[in-house]
TIMI-2910 file (N, C-alpha, C, CB; in pm, 1 decimal, decimal comma, always signed):
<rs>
+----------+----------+----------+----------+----------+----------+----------+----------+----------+----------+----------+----------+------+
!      n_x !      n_y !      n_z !     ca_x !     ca_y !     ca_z !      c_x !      c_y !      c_z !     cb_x !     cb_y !     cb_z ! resn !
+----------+----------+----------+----------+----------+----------+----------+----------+----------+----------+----------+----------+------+
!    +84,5 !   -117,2 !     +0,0 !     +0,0 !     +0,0 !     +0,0 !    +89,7 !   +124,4 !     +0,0 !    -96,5 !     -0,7 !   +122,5 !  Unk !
!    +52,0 !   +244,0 !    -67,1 !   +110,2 !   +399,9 !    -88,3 !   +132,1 !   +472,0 !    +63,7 !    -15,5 !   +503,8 !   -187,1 !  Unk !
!   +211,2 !   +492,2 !    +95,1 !   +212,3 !   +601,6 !   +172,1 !   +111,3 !   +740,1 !   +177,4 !   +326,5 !   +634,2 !   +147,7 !  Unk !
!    +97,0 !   +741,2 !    +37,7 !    +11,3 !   +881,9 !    +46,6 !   -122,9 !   +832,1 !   -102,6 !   +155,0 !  +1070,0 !     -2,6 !  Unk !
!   -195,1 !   +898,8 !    -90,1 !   -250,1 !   +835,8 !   -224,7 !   -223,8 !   +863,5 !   -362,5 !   -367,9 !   +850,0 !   -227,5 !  Unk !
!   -128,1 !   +990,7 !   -330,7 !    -77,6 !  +1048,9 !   -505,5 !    +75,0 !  +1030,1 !   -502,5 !   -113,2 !  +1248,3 !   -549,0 !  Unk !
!    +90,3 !   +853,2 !   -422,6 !   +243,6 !   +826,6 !   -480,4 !   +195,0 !   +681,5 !   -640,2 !   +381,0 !   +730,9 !   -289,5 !  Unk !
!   +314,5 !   +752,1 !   -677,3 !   +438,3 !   +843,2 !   -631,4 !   +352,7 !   +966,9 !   -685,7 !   +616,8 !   +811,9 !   -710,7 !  Unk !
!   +463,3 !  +1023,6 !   -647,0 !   +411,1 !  +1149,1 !   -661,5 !   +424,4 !  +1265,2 !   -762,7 !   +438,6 !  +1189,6 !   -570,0 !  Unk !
!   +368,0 !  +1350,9 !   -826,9 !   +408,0 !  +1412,9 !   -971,5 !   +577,4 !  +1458,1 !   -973,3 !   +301,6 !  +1565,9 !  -1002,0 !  Unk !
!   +633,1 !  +1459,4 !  -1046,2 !   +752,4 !  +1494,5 !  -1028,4 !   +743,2 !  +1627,8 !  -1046,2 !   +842,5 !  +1431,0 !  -1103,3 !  Unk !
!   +671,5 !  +1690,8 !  -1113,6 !   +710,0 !  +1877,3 !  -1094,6 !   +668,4 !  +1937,5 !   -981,9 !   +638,6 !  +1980,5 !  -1203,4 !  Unk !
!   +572,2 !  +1865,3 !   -900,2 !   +456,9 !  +1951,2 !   -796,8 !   +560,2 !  +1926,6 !   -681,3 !   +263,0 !  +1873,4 !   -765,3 !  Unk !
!   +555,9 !  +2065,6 !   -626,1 !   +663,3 !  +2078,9 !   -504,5 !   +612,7 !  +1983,6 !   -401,2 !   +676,1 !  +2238,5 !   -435,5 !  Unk !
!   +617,3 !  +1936,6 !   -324,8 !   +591,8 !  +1829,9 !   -174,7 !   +492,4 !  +1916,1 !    -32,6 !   +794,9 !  +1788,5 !    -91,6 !  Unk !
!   +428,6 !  +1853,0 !    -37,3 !   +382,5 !  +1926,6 !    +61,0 !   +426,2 !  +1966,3 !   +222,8 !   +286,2 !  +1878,5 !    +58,8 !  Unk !
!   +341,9 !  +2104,5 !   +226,7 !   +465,3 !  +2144,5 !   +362,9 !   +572,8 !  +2234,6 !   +334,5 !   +555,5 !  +2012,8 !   +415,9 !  Unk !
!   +575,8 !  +2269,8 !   +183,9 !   +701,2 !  +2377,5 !   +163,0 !   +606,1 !  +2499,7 !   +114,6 !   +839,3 !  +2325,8 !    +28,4 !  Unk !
!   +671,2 !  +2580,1 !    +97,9 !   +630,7 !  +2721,1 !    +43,1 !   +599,7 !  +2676,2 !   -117,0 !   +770,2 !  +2853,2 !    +62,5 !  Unk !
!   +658,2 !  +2633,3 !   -193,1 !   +631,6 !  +2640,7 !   -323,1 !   +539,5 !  +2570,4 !   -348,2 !   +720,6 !  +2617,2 !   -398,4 !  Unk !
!   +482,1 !  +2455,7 !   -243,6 !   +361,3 !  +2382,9 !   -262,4 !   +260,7 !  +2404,1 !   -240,6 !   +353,9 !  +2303,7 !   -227,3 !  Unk !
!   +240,4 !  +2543,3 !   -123,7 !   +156,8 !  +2642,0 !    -53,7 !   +123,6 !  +2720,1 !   -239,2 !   +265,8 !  +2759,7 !   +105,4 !  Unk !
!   +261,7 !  +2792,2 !   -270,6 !   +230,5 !  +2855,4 !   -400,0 !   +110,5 !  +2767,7 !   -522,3 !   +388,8 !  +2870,6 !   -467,5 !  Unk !
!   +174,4 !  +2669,5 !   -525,2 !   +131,1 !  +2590,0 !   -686,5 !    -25,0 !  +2610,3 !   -612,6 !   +206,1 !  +2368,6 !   -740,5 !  Unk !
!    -47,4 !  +2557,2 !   -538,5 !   -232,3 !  +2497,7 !   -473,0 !   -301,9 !  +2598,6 !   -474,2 !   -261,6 !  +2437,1 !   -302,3 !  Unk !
!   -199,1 !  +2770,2 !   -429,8 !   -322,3 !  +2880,2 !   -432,0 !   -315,6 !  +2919,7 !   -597,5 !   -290,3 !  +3040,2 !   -311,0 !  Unk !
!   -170,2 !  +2926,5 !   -663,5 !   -229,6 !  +2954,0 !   -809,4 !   -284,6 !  +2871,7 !   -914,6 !   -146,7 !  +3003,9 !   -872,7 !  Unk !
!   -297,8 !  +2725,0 !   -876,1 !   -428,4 !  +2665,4 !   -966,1 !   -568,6 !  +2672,8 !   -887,1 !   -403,1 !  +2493,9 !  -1005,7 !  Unk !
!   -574,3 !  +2695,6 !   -733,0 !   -710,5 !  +2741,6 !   -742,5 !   -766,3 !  +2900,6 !   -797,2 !   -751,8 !  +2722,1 !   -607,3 !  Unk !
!   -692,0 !  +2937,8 !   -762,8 !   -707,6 !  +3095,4 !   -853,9 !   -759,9 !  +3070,0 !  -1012,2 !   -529,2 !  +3185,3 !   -870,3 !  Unk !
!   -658,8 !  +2991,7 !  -1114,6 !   -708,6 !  +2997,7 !  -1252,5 !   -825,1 !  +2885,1 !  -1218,3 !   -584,8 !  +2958,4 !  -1386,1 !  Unk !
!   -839,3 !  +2796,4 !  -1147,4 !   -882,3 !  +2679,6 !  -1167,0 !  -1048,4 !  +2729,5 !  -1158,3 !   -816,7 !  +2565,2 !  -1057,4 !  Unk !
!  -1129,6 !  +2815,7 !  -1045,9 !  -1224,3 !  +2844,5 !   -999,2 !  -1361,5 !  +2902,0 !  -1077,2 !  -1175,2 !  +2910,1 !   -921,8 !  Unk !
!  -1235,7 !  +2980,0 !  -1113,5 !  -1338,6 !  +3145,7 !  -1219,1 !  -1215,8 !  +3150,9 !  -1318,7 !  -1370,4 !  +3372,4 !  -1103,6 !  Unk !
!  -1206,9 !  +3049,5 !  -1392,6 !  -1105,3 !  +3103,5 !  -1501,3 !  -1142,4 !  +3207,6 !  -1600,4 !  -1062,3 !  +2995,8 !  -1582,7 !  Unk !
!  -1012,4 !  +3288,6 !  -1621,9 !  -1067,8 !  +3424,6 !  -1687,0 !  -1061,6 !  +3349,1 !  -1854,1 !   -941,5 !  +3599,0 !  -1653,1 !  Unk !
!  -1161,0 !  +3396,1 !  -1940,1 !  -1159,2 !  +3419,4 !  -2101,6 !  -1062,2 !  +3384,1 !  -2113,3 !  -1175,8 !  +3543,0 !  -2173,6 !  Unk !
!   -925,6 !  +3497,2 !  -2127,6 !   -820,8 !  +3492,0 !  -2233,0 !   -701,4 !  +3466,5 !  -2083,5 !   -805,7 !  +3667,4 !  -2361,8 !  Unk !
!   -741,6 !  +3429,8 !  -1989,9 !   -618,8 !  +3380,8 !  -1926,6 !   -535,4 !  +3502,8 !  -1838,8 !   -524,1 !  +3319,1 !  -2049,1 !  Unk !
!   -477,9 !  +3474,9 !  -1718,2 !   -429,4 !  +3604,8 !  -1606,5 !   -311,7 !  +3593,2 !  -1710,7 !   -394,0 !  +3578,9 !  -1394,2 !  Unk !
!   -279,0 !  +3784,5 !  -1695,6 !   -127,6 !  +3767,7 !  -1653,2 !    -59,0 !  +3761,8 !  -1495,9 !    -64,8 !  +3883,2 !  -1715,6 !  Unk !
!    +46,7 !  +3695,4 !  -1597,0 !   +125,8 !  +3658,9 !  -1397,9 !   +138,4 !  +3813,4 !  -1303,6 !   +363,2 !  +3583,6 !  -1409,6 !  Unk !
!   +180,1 !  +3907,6 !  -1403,1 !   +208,6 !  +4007,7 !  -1275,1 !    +79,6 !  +4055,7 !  -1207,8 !   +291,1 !  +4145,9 !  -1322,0 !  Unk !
!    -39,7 !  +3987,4 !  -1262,0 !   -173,3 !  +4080,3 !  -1200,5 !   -160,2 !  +3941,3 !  -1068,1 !   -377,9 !  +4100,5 !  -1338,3 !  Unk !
!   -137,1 !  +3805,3 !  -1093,8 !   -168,8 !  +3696,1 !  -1036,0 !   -108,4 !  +3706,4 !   -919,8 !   -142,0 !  +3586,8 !  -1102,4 !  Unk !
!    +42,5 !  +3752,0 !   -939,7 !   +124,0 !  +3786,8 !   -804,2 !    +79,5 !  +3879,0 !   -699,3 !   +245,9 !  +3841,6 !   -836,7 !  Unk !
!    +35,0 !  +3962,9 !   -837,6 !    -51,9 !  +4076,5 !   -701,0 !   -178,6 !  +4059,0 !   -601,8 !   -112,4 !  +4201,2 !   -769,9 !  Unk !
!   -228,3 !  +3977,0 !   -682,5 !   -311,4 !  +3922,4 !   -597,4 !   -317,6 !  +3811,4 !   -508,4 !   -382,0 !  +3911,4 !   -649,0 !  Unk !
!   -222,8 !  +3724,2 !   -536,5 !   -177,1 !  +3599,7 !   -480,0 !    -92,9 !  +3625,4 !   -342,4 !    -88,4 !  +3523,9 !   -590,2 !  Unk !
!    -51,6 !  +3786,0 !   -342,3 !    +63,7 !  +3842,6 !   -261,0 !   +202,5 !  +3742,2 !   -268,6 !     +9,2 !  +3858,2 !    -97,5 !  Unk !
!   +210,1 !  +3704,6 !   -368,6 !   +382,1 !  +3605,5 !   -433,5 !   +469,0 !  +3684,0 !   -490,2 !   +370,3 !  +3482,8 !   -568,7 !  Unk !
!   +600,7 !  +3720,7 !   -469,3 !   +694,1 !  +3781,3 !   -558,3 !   +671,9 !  +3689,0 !   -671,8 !   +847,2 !  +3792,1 !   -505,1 !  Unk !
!   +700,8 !  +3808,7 !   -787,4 !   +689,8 !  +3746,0 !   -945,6 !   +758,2 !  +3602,0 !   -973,6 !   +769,1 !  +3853,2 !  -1054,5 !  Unk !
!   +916,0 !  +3572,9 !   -876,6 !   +968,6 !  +3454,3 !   -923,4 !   +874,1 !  +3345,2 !   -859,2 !  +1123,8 !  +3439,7 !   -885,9 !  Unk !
!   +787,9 !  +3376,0 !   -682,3 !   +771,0 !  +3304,7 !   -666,5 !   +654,2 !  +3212,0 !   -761,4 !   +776,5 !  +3334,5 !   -566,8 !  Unk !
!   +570,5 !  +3282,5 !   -785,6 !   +461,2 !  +3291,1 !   -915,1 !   +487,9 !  +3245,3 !  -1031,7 !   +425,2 !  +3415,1 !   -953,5 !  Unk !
!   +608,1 !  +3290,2 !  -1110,0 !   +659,3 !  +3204,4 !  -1226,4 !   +732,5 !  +3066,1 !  -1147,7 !   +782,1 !  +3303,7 !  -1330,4 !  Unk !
!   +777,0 !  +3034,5 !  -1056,5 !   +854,1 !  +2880,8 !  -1050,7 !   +664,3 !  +2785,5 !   -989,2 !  +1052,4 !  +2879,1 !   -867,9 !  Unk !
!   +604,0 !  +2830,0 !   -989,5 !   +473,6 !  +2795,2 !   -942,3 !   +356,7 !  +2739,4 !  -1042,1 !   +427,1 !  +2913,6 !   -880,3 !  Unk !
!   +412,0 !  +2861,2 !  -1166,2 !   +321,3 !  +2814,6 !  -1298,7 !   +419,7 !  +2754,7 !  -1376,9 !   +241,7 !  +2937,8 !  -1390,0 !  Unk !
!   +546,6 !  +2776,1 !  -1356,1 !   +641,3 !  +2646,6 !  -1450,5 !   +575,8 !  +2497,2 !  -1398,8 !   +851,8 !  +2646,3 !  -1400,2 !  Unk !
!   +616,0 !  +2459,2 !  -1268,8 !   +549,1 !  +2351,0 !  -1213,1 !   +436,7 !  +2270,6 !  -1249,7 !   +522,8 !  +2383,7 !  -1122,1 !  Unk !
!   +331,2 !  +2399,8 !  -1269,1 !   +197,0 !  +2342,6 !  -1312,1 !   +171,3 !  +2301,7 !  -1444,5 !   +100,6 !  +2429,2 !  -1288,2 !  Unk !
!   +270,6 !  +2444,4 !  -1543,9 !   +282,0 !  +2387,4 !  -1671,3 !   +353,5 !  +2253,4 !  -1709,0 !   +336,8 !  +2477,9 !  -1738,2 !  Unk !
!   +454,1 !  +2208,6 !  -1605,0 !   +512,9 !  +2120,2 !  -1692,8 !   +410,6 !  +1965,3 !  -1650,8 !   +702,5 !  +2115,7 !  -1659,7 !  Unk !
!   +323,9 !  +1982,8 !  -1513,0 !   +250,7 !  +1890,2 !  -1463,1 !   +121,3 !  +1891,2 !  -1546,5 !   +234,4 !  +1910,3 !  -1319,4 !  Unk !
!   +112,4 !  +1943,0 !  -1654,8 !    -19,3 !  +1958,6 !  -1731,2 !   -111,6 !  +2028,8 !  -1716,2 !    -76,8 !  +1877,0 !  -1737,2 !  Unk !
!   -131,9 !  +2129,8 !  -1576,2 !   -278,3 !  +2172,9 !  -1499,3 !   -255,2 !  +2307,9 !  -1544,8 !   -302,0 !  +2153,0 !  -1310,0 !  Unk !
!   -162,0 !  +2375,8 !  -1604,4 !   -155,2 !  +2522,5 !  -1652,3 !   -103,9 !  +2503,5 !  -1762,9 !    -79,2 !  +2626,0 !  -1575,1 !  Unk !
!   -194,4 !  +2600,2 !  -1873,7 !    -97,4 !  +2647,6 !  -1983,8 !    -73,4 !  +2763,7 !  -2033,7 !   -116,1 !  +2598,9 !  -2078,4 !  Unk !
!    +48,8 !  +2823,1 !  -2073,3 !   +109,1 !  +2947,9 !  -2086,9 !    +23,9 !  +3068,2 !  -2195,8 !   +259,0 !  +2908,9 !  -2139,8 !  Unk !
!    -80,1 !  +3080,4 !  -2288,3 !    -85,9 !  +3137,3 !  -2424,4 !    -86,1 !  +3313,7 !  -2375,1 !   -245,2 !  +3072,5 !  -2522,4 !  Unk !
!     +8,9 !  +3342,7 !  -2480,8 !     +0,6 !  +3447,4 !  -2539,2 !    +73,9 !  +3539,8 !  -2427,2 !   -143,7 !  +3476,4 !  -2583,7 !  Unk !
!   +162,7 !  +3493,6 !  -2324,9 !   +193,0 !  +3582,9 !  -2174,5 !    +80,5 !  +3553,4 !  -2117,6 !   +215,5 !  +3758,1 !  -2173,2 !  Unk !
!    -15,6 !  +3510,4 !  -2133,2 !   -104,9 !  +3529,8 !  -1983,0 !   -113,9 !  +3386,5 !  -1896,0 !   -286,0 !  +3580,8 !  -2020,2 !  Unk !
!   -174,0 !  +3299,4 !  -1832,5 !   -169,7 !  +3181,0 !  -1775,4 !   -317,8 !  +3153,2 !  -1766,1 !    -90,0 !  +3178,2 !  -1644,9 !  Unk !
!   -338,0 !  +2985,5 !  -1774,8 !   -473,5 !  +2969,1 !  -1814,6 !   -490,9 !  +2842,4 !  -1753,5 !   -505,9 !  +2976,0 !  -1968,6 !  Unk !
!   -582,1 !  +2744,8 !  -1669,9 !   -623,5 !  +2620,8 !  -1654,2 !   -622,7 !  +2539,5 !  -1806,2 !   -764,8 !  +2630,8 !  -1583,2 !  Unk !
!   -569,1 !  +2452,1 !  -1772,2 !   -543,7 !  +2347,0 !  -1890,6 !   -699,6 !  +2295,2 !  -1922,6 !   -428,8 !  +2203,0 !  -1837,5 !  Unk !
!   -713,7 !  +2192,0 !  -2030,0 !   -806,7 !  +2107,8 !  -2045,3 !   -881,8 !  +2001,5 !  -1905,1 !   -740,5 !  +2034,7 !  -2150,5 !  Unk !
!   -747,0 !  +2000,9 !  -1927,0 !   -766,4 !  +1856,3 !  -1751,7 !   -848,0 !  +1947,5 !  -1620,9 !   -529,8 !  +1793,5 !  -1643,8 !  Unk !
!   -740,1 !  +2074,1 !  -1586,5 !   -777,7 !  +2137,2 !  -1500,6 !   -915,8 !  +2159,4 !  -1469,1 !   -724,8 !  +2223,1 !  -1514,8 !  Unk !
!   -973,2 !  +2174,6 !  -1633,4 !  -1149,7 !  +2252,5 !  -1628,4 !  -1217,7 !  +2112,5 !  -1648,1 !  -1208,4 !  +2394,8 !  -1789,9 !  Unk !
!  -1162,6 !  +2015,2 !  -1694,9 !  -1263,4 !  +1903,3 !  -1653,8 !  -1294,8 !  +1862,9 !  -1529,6 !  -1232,3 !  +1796,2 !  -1700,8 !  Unk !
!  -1156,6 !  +1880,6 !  -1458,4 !  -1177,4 !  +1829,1 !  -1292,6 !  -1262,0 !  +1859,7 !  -1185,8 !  -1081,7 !  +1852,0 !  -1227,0 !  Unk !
!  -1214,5 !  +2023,5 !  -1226,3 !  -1300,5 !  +2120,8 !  -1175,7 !  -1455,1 !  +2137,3 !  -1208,1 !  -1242,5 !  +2228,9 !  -1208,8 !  Unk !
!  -1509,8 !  +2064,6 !  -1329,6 !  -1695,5 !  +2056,4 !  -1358,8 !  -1673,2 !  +1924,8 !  -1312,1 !  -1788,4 !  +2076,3 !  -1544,1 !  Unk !
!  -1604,6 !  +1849,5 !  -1303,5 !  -1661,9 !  +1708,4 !  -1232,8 !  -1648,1 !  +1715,9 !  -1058,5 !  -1555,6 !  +1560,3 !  -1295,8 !  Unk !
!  -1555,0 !  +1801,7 !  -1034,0 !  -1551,3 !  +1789,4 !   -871,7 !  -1522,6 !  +1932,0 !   -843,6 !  -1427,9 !  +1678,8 !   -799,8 !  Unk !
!  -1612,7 !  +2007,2 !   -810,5 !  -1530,6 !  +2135,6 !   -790,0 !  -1412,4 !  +2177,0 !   -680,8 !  -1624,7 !  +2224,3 !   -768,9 !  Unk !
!  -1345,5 !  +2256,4 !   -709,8 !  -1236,0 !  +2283,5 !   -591,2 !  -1248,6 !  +2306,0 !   -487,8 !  -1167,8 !  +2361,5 !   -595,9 !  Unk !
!  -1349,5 !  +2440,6 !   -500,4 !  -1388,3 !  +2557,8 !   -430,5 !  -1534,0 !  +2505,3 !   -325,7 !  -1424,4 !  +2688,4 !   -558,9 !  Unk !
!  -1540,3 !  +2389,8 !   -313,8 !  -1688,2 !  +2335,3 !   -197,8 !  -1637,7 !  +2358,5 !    -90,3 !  -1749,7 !  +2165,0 !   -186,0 !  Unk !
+----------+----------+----------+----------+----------+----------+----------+----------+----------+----------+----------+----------+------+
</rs>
């Protein structure tokens, strides 16, 4: 039996219990919830997230490379997966 139920565990998503894992969880519930149209930019996301910009970009690298964010055009957006998960189970209950 797993130690945890999401072992192993994604290789980009920081571990829980650190700061950068605190980061990734509040900026995919942010896009994940009320995703905007054409997607945040990061510097509005930081501002609201209260994250310095790097912490915010090493947060959506993570997510991008784990599938749950994708980058278009400079702005940041919930992936495909992300918005299915989210109409099948919402985040935010």
């Amino acid at each position: 039996m797993h130690g945890h139920r999401s072992d192993p565990w994604p290789a980009p998503l920081a571990r829980p219990g650190t700061p950068a894992h605190e980061h990734q969880r509040r900026l995919i519930l942010e896009l994940a919830i009320e995703p905007p149209a054409g997607g945040e930019r990061p510097e509005d996301l930081a501002r609201v997230l209260e994250l310095s910009p790097a912490a915010l970009e090493a947060a959506a690298d993570a997510l991008v490379a784990a599938g749950l964010v994708e980058r278009r055009d400079g702005r940041l957006a919930p992936s495909a997966a992300t918005r299915a998960i989210e109409a099948l189970w919402p985040l935010a209950l």
